[in-house]
mmCIF file of the N, C-alpha and C atoms, coordinates in Angstrom:
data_MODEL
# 
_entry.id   MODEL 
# 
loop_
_atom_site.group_PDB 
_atom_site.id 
_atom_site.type_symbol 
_atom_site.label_atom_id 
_atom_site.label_alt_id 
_atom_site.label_comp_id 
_atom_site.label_asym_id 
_atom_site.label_entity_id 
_atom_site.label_seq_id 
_atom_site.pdbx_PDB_ins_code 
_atom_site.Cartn_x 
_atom_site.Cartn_y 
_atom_site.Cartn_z 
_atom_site.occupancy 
_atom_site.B_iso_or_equiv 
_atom_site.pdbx_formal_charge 
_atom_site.auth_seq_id 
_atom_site.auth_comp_id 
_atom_site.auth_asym_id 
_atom_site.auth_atom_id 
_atom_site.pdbx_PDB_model_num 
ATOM 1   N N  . UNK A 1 1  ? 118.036 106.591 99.955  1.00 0.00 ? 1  UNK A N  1 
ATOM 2   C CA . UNK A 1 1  ? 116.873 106.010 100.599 1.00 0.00 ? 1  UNK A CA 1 
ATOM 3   C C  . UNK A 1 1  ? 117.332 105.200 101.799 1.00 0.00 ? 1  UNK A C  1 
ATOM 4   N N  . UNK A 1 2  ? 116.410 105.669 102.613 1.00 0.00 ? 2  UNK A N  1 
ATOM 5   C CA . UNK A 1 2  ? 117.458 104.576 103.934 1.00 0.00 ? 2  UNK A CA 1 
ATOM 6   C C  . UNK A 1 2  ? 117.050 103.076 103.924 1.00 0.00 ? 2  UNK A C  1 
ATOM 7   N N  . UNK A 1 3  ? 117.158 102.287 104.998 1.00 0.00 ? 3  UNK A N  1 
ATOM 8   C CA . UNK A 1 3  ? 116.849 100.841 104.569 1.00 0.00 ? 3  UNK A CA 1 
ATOM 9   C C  . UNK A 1 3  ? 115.687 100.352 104.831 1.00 0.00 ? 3  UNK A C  1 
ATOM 10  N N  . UNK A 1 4  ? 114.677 99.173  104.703 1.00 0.00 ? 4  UNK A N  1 
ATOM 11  C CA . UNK A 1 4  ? 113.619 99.036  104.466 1.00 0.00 ? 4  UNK A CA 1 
ATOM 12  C C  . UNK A 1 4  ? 113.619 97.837  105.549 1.00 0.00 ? 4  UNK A C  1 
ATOM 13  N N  . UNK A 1 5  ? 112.453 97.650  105.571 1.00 0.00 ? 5  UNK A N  1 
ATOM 14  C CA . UNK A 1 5  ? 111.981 96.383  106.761 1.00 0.00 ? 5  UNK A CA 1 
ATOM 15  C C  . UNK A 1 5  ? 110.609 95.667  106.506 1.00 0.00 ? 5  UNK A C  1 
ATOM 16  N N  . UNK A 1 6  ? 110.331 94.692  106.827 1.00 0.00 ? 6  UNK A N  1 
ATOM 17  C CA . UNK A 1 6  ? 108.812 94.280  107.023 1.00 0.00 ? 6  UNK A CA 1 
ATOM 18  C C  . UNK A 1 6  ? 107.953 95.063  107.893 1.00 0.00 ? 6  UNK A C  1 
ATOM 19  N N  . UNK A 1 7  ? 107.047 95.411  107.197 1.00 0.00 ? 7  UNK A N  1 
ATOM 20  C CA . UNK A 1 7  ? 106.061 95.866  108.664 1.00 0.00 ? 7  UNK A CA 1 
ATOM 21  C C  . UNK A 1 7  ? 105.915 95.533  109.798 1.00 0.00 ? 7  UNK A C  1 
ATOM 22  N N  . UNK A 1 8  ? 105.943 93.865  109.564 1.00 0.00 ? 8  UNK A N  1 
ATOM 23  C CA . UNK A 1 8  ? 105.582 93.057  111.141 1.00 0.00 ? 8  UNK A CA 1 
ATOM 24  C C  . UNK A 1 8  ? 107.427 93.205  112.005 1.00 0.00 ? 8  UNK A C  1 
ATOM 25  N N  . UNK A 1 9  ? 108.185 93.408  111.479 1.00 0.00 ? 9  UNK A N  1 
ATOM 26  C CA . UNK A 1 9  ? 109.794 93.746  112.231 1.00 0.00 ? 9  UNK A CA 1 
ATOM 27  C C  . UNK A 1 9  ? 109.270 95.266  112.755 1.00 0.00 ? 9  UNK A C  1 
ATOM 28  N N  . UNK A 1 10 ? 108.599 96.079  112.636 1.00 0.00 ? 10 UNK A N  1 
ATOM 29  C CA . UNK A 1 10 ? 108.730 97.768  113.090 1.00 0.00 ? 10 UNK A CA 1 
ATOM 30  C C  . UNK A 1 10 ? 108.603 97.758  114.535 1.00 0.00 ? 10 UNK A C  1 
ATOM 31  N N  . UNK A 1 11 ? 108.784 98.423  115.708 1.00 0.00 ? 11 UNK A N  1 
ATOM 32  C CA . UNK A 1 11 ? 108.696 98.187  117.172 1.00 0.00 ? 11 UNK A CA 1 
ATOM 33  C C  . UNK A 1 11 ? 107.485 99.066  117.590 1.00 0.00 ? 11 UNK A C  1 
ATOM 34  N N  . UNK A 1 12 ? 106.618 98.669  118.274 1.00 0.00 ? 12 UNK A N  1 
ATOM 35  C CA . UNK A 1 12 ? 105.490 99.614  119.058 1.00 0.00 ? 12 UNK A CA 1 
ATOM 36  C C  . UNK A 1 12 ? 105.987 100.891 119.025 1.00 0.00 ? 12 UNK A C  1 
ATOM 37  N N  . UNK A 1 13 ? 105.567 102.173 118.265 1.00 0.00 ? 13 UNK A N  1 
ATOM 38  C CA . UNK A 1 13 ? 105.012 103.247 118.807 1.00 0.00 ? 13 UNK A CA 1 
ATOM 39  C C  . UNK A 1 13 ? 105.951 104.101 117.119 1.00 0.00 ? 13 UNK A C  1 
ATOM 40  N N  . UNK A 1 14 ? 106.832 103.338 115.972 1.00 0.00 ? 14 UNK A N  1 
ATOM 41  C CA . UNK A 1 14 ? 107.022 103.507 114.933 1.00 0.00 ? 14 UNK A CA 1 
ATOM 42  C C  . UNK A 1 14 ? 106.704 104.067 114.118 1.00 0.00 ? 14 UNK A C  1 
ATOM 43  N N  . UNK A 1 15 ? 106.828 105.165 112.974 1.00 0.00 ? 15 UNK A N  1 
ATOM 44  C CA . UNK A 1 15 ? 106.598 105.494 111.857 1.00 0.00 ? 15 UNK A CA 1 
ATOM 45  C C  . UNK A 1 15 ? 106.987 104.924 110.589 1.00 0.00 ? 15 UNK A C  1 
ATOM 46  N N  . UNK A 1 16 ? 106.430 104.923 109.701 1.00 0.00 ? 16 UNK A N  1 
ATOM 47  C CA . UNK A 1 16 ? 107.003 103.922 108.538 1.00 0.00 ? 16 UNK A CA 1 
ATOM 48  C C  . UNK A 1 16 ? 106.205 104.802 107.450 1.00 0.00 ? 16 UNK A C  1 
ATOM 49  N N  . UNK A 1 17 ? 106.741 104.694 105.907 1.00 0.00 ? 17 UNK A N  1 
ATOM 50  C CA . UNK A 1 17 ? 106.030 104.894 105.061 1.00 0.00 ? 17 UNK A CA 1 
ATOM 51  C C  . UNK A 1 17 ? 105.898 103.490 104.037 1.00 0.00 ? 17 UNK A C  1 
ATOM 52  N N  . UNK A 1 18 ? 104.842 103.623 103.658 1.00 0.00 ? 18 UNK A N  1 
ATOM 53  C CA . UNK A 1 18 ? 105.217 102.546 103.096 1.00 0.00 ? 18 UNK A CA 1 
ATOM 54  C C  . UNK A 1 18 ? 105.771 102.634 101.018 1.00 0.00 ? 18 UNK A C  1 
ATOM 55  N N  . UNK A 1 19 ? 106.389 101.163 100.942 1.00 0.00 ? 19 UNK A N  1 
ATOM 56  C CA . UNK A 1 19 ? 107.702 101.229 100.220 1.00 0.00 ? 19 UNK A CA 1 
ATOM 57  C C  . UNK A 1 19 ? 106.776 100.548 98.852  1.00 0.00 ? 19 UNK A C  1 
ATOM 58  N N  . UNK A 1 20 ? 106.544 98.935  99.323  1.00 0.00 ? 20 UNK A N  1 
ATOM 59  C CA . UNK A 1 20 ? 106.304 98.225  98.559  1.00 0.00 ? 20 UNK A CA 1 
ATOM 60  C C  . UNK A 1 20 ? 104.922 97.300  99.313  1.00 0.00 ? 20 UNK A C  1 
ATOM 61  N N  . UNK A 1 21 ? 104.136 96.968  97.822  1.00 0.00 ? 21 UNK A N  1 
ATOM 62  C CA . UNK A 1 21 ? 102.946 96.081  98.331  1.00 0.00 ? 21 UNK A CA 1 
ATOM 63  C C  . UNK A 1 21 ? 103.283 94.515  97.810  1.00 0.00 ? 21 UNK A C  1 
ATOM 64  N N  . UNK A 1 22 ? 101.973 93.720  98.067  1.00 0.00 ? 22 UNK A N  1 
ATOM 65  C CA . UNK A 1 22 ? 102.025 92.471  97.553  1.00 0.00 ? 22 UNK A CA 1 
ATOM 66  C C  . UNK A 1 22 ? 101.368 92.747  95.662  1.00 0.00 ? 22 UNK A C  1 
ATOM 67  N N  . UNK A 1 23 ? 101.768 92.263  94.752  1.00 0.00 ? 23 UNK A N  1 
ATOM 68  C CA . UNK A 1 23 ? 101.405 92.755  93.888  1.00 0.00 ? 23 UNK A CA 1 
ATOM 69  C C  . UNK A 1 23 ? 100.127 91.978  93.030  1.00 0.00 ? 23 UNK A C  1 
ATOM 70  N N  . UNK A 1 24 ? 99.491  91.196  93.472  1.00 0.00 ? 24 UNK A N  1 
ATOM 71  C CA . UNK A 1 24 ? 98.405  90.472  93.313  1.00 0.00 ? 24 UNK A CA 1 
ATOM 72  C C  . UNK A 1 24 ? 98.049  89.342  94.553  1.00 0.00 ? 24 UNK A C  1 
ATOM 73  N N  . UNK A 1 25 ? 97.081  88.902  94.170  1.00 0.00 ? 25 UNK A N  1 
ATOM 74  C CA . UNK A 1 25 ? 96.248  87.927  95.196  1.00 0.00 ? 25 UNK A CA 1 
ATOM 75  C C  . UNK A 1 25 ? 95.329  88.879  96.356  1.00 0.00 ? 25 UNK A C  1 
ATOM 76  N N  . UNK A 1 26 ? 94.454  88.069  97.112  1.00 0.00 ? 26 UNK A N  1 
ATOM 77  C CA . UNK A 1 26 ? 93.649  88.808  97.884  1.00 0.00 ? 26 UNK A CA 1 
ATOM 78  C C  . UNK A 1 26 ? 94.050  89.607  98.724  1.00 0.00 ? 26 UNK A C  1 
ATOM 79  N N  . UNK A 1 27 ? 95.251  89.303  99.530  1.00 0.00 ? 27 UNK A N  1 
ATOM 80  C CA . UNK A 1 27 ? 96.158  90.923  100.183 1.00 0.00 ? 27 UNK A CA 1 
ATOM 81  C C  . UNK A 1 27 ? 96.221  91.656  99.591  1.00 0.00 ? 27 UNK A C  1 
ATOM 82  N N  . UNK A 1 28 ? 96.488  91.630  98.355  1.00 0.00 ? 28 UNK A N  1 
ATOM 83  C CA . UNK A 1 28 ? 96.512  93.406  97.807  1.00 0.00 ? 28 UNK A CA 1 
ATOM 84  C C  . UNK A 1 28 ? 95.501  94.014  97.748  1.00 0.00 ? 28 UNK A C  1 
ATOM 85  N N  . UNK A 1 29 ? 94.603  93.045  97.108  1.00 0.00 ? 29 UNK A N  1 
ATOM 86  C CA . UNK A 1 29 ? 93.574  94.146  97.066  1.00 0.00 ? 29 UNK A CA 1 
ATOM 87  C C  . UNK A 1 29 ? 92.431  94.366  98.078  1.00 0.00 ? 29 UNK A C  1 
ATOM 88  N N  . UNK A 1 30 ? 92.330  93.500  99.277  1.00 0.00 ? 30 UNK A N  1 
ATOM 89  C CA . UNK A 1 30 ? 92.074  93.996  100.432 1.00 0.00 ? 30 UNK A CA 1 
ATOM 90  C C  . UNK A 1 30 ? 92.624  95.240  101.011 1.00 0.00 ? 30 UNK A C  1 
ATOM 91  N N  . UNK A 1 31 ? 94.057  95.097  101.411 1.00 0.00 ? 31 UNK A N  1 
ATOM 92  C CA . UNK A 1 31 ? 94.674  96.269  101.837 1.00 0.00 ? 31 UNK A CA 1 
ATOM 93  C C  . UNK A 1 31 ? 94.768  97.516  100.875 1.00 0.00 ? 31 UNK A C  1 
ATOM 94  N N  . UNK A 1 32 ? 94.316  97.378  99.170  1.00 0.00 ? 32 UNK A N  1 
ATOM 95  C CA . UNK A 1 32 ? 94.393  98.630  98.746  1.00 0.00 ? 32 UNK A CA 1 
ATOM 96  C C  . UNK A 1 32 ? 93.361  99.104  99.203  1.00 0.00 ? 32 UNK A C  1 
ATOM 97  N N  . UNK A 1 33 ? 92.124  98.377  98.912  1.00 0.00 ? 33 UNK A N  1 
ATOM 98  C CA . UNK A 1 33 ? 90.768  99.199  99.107  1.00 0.00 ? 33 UNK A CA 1 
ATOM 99  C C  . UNK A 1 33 ? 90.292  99.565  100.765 1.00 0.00 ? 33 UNK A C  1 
ATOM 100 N N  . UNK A 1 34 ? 91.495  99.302  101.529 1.00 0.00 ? 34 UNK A N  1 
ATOM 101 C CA . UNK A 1 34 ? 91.434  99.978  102.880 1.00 0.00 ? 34 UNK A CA 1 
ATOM 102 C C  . UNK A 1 34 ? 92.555  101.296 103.166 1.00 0.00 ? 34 UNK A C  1 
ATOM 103 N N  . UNK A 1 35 ? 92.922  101.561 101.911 1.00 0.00 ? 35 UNK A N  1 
ATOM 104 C CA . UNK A 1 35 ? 93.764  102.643 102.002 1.00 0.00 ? 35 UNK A CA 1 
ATOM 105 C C  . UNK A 1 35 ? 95.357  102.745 102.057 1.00 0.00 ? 35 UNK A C  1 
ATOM 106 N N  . UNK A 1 36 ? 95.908  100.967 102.353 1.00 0.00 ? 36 UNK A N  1 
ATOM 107 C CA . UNK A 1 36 ? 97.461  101.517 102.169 1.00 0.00 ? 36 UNK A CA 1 
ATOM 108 C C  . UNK A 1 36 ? 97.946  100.839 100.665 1.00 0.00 ? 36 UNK A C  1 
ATOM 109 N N  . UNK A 1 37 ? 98.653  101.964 100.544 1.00 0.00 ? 37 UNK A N  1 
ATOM 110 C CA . UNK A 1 37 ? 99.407  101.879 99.247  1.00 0.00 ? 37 UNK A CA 1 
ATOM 111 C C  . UNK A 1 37 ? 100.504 102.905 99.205  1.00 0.00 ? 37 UNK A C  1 
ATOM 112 N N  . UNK A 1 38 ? 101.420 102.296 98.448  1.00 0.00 ? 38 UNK A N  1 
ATOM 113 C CA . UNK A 1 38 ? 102.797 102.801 98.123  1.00 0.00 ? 38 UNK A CA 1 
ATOM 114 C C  . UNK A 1 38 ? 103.059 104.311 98.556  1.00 0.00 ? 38 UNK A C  1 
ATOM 115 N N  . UNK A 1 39 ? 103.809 104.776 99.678  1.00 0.00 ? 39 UNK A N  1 
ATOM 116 C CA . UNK A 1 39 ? 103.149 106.359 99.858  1.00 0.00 ? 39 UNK A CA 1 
ATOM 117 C C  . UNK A 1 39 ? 102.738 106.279 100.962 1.00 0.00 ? 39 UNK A C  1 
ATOM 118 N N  . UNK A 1 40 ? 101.918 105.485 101.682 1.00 0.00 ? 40 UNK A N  1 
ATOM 119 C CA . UNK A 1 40 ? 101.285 105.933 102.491 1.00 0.00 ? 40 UNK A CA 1 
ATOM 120 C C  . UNK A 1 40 ? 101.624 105.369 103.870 1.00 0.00 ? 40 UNK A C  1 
ATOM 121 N N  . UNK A 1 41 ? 102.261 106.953 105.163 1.00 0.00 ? 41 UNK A N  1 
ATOM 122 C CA . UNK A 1 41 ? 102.677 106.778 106.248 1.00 0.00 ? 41 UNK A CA 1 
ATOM 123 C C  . UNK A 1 41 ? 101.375 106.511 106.995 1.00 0.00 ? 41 UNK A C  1 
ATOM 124 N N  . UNK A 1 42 ? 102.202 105.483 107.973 1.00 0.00 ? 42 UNK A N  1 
ATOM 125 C CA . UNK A 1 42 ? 101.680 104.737 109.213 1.00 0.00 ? 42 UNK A CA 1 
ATOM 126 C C  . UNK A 1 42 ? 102.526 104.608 109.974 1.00 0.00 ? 42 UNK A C  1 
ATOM 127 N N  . UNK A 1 43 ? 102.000 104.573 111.504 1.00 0.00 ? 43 UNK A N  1 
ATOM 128 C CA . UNK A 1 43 ? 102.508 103.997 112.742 1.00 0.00 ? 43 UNK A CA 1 
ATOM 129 C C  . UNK A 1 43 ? 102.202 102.703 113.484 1.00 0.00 ? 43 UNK A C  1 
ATOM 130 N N  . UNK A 1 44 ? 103.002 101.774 114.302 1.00 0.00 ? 44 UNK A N  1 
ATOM 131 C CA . UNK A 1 44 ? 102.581 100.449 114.429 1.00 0.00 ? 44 UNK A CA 1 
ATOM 132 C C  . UNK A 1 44 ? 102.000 101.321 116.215 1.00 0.00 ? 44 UNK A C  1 
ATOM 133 N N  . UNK A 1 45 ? 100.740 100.604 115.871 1.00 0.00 ? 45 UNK A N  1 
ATOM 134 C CA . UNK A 1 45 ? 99.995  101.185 117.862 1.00 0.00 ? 45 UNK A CA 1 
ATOM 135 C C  . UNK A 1 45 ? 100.394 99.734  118.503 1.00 0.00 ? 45 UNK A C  1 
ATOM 136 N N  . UNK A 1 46 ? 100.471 98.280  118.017 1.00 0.00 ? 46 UNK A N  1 
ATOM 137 C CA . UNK A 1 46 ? 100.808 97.848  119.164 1.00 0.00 ? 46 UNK A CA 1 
ATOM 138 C C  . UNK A 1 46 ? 100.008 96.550  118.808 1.00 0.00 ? 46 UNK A C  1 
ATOM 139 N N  . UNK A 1 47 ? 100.960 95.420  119.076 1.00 0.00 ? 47 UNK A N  1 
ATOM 140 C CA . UNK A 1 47 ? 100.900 94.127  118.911 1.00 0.00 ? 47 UNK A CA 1 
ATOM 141 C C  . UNK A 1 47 ? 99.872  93.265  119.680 1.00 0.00 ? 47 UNK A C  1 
ATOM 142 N N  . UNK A 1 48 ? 99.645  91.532  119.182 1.00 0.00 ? 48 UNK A N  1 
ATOM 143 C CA . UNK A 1 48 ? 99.196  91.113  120.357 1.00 0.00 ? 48 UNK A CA 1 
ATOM 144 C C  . UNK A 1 48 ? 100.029 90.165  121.270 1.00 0.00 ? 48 UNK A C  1 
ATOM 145 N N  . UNK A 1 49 ? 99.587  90.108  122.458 1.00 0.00 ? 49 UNK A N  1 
ATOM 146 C CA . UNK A 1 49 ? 100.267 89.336  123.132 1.00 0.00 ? 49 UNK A CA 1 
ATOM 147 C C  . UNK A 1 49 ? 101.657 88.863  122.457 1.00 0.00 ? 49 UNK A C  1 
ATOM 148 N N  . UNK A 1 50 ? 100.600 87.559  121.988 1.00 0.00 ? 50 UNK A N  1 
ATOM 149 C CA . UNK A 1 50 ? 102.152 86.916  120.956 1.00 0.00 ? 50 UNK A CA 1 
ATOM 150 C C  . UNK A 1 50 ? 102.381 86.790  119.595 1.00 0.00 ? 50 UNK A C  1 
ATOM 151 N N  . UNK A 1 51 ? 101.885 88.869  119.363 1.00 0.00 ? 51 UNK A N  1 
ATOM 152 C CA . UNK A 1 51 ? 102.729 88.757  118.742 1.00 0.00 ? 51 UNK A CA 1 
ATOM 153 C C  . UNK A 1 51 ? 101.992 89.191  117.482 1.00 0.00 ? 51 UNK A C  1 
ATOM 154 N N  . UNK A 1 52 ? 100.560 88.375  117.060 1.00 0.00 ? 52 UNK A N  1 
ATOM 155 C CA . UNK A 1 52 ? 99.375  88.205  115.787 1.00 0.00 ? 52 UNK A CA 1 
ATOM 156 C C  . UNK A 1 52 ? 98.655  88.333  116.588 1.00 0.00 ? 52 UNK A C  1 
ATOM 157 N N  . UNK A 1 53 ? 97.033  89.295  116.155 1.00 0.00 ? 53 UNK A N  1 
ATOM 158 C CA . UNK A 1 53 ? 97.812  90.303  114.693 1.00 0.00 ? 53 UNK A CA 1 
ATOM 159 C C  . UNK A 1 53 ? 98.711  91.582  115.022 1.00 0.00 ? 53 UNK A C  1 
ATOM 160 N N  . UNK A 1 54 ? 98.598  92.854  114.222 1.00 0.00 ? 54 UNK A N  1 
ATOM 161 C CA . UNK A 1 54 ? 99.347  94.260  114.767 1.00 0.00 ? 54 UNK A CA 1 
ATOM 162 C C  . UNK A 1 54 ? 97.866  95.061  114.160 1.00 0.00 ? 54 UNK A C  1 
ATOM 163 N N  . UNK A 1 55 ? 98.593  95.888  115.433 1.00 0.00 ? 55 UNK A N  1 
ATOM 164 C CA . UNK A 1 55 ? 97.199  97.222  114.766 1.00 0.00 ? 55 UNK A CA 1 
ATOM 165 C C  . UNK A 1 55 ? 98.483  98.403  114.298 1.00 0.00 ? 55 UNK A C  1 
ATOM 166 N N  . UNK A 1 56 ? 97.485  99.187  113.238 1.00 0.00 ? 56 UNK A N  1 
ATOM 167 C CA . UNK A 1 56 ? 98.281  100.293 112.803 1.00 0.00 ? 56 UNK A CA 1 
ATOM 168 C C  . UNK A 1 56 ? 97.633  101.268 112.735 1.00 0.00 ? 56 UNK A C  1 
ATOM 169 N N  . UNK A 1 57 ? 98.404  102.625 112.559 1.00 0.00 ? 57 UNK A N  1 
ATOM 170 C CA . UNK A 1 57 ? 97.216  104.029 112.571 1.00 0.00 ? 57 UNK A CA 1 
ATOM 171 C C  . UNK A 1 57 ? 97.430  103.941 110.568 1.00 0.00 ? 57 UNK A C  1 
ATOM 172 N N  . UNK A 1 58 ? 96.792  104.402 110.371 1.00 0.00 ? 58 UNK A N  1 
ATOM 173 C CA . UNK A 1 58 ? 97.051  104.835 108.433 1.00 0.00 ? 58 UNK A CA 1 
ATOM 174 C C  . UNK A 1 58 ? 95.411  105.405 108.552 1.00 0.00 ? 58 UNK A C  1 
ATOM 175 N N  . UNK A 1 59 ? 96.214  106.882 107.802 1.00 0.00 ? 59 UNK A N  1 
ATOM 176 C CA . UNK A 1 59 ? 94.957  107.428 107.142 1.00 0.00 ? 59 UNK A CA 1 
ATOM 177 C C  . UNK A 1 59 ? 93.961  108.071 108.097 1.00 0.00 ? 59 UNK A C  1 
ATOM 178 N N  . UNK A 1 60 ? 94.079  108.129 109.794 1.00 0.00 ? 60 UNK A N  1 
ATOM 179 C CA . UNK A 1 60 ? 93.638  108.789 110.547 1.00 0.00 ? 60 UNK A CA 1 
ATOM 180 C C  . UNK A 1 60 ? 92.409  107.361 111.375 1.00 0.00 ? 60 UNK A C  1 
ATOM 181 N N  . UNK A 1 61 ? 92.666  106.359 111.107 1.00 0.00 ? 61 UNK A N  1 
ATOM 182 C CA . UNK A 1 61 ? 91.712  105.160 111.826 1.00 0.00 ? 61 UNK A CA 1 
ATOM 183 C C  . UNK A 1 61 ? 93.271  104.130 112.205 1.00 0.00 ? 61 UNK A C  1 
ATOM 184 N N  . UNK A 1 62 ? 92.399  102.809 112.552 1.00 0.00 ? 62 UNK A N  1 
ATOM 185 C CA . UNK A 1 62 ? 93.034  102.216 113.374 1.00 0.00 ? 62 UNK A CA 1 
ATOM 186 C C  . UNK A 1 62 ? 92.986  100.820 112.442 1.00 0.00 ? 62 UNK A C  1 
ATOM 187 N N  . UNK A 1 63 ? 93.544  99.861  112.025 1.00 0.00 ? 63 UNK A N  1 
ATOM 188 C CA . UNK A 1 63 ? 93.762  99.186  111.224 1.00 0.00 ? 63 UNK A CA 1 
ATOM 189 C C  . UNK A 1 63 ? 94.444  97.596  111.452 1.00 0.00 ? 63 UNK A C  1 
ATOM 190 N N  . UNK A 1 64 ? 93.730  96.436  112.010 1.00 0.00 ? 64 UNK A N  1 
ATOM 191 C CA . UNK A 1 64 ? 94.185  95.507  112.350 1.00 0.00 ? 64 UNK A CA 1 
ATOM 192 C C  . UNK A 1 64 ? 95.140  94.013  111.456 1.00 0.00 ? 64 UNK A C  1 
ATOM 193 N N  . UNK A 1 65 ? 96.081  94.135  111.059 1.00 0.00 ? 65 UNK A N  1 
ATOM 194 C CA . UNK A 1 65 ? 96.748  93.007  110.303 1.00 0.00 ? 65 UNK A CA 1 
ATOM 195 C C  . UNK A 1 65 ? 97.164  91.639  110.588 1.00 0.00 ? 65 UNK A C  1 
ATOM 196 N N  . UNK A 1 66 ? 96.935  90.738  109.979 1.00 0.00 ? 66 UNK A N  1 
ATOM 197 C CA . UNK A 1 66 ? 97.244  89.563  110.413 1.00 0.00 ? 66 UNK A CA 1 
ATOM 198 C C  . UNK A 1 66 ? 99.055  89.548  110.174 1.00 0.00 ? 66 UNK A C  1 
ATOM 199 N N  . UNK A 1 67 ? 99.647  88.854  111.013 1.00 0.00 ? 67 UNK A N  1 
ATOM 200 C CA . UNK A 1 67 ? 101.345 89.115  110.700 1.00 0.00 ? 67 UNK A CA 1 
ATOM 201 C C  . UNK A 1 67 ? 101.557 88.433  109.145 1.00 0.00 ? 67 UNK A C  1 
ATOM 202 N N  . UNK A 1 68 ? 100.773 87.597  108.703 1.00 0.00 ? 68 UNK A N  1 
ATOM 203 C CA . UNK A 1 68 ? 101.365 87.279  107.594 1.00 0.00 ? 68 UNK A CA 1 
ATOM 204 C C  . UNK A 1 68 ? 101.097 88.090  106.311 1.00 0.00 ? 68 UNK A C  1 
ATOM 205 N N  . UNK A 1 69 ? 100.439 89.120  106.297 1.00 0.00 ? 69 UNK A N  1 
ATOM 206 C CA . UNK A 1 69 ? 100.049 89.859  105.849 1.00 0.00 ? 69 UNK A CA 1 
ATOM 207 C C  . UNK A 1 69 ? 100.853 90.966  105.997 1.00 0.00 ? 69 UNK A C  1 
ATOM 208 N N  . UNK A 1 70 ? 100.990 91.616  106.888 1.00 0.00 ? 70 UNK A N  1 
ATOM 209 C CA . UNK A 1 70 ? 102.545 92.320  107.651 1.00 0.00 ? 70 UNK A CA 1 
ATOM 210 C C  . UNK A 1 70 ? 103.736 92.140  106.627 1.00 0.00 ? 70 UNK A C  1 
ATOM 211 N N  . UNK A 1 71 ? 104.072 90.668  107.121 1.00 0.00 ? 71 UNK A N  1 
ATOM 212 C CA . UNK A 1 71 ? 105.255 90.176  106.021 1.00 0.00 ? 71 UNK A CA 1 
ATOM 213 C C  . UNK A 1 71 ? 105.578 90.595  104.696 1.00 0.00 ? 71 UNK A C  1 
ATOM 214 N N  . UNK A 1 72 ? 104.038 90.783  104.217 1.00 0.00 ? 72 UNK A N  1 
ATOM 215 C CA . UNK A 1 72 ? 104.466 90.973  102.363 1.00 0.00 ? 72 UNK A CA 1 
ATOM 216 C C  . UNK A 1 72 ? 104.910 93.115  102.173 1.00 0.00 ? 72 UNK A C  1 
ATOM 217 N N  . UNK A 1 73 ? 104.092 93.510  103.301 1.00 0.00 ? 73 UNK A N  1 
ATOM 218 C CA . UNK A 1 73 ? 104.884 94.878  103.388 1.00 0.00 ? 73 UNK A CA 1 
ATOM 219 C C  . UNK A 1 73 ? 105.980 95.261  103.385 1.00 0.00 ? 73 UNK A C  1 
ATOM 220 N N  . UNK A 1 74 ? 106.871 96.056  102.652 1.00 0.00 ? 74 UNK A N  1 
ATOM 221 C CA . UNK A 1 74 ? 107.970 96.371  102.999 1.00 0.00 ? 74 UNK A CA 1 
ATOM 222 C C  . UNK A 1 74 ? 107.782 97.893  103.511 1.00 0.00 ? 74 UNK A C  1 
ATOM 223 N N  . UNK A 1 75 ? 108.421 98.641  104.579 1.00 0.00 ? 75 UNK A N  1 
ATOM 224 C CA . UNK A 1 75 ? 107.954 99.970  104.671 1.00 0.00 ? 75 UNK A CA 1 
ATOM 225 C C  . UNK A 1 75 ? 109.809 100.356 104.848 1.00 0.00 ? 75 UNK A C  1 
ATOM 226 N N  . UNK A 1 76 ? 109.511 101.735 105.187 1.00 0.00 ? 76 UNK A N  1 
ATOM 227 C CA . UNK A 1 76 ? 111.049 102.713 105.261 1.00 0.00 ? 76 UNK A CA 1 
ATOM 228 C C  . UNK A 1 76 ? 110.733 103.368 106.279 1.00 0.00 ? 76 UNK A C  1 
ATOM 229 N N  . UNK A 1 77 ? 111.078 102.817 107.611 1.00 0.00 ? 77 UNK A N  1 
ATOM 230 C CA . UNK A 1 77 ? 111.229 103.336 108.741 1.00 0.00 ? 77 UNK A CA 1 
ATOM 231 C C  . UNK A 1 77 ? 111.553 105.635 108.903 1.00 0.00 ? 77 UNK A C  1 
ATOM 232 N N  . UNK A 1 78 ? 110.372 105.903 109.392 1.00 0.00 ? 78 UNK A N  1 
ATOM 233 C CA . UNK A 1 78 ? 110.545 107.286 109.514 1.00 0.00 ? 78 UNK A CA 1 
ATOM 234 C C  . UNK A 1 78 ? 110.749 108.021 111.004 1.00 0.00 ? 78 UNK A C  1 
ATOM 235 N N  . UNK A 1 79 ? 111.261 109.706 110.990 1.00 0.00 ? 79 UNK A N  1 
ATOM 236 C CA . UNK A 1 79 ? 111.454 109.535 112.186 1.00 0.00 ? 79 UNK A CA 1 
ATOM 237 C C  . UNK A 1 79 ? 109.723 110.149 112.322 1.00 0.00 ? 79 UNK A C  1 
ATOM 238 N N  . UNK A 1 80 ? 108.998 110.548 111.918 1.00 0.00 ? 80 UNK A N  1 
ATOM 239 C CA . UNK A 1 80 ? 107.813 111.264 112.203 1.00 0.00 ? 80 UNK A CA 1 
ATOM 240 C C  . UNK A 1 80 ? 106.822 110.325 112.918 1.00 0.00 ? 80 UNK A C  1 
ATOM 241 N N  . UNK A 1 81 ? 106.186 111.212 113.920 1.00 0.00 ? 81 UNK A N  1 
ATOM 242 C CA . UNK A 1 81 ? 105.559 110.986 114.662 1.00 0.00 ? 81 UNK A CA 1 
ATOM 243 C C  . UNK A 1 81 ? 103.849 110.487 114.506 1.00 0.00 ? 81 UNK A C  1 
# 
């Protein structure tokens, strides 16, 4: 398995799958019932200014995260597009 990262570390224009979630509290189950979970590839489209929040593609829409939220992601950097 290659090595893993935070979501909010991935660089504009990235593939990732993702690895690991937060395993309770309201992040999880916000972000499950919007579709990411363990499995499921995304790309980072692109930060703000400085930095918070990130938008992501998952699942064929567009998906806005607060970075601290980011943080509890772990994903596995892919080369796919």
């Amino acid at each position: 398995m290659a090595d893993t990262q935070k979501l909010s570390q991935l660089t504009i224009g990235a593939s990732a799958v993702v690895r690991e979630m937060p395993k309770q509290g309201p992040a999880f189950l916000r972000l499950r019932e919007m579709g990411l979970l363990a499995g499921t590839s995304l790309r980072l489209v692109r930060t703000a200014p400085l930095g918070d929040p990130i938008e992501i593609k998952v699942r064929g829409y567009h998906l806005t995260l607060r970075k601290s939220e980011a943080d509890q992601i772990v994903v596995e950097p892919s080369s796919a597009n």
